[in-house]
C-alpha positions in Angstrom: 101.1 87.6 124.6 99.3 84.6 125.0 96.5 84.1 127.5 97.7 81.8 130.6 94.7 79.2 129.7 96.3 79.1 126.3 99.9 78.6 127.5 99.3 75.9 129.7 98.4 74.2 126.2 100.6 74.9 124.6 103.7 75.7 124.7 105.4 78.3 122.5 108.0 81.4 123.7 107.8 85.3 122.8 110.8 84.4 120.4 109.1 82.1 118.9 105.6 84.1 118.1 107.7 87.1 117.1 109.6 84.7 114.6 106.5 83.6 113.3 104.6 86.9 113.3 107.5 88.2 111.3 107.3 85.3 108.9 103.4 85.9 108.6 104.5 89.1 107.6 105.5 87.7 104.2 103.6 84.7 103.9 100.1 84.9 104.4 96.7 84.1 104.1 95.0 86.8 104.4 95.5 90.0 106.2 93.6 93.4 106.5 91.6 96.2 109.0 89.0 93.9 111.3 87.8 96.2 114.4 88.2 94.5 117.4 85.7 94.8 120.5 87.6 95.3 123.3 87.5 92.8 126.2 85.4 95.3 128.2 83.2 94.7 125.2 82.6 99.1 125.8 84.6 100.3 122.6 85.2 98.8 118.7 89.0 99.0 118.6 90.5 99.0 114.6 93.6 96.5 114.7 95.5 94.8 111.7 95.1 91.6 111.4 97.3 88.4 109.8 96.0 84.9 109.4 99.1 82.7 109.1 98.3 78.9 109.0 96.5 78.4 112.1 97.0 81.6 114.1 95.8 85.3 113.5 98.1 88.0 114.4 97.2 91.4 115.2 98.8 94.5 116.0 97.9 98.2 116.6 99.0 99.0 113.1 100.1 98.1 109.7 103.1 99.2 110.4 103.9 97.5 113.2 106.4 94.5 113.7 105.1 93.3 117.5 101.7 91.8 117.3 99.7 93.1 119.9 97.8 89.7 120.5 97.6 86.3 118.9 94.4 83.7 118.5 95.5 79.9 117.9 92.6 78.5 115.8 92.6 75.4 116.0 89.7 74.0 117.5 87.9 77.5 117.4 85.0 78.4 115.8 83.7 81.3 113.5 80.4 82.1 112.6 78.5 85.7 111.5 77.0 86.9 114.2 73.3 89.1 113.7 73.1 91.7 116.1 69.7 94.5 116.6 69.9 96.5 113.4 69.4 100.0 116.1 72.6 98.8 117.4 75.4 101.0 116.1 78.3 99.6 114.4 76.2 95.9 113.7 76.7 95.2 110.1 79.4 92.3 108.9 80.2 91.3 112.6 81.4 87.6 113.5 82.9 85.6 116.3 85.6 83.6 116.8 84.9 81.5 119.9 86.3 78.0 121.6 84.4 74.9 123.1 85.3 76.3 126.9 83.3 78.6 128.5 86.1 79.8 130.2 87.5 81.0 126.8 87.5 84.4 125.6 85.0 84.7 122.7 86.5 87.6 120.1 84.0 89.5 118.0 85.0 90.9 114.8 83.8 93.5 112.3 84.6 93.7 108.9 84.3 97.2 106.8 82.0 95.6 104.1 79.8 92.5 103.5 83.1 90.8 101.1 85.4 91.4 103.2 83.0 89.6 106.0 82.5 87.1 104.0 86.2 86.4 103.1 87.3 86.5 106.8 85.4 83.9 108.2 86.0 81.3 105.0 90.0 82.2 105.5 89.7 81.6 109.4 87.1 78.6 109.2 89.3 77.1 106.6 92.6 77.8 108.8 91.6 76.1 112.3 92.8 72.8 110.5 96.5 74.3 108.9 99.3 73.0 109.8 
């Protein structure tokens, strides 16, 4: 689930992620529909997304249990991103990137200006949870 960069820093099984994907089931900070550009960065692909303490969970669905993928925060950052108004699909984007280059950067897209705005306070605020 985790990238191979991110594993070498830290360590932390499948058990353990599902145990705490299933907690952040319950016990959130925030959680909700972000579209995800895909690593190809070709297509917008619509994930749900949990932000528990310092990581954000997402998964195909709602109703799924397995998270699909997991960001660790801390140390990341998140700003809005402006992309060419002609550009389809460019309103209430943002980024969640790392200090390394050799990092993926993720790019987000809410479905309104709010829940923008909401997003990247929660996941600005959570890189330094505990």
């Amino acid at each position: 689930m985790l990238s191979p960069k991110i594993q070498r820093s830290v360590r932390v099984n499948d058990g353990q992620l599902l145990a705490l994907s299933e907690r952040a089931q319950f016990d959130h900070i925030q959680s909700g529909y972000l579209h995800k550009r895909s690593s190809d960065n070709n297509k917008w692909q619509l994930r749900w997304f949990i932000l528990y303490q310092n990581m954000l969970f997402y998964y195909e669905s709602e109703n799924n249990t397995r998270p699909t993928g997991v960001l660790l925060l801390e140390g990341s950052y998140c700003e809005r991103i402006t992309k060419a108004p002609m550009e389809r699909n460019s309103s209430f984007c943002f980024t969640i990137s790392y200090r390394r280059e050799s990092q993926r950067q993720y790019e987000l897209r809410a479905a309104s200006e709010v829940d923008c705005v909401h997003w990247v306070d929660a996941i600005r605020e959570a890189r330094y949870c505990i």
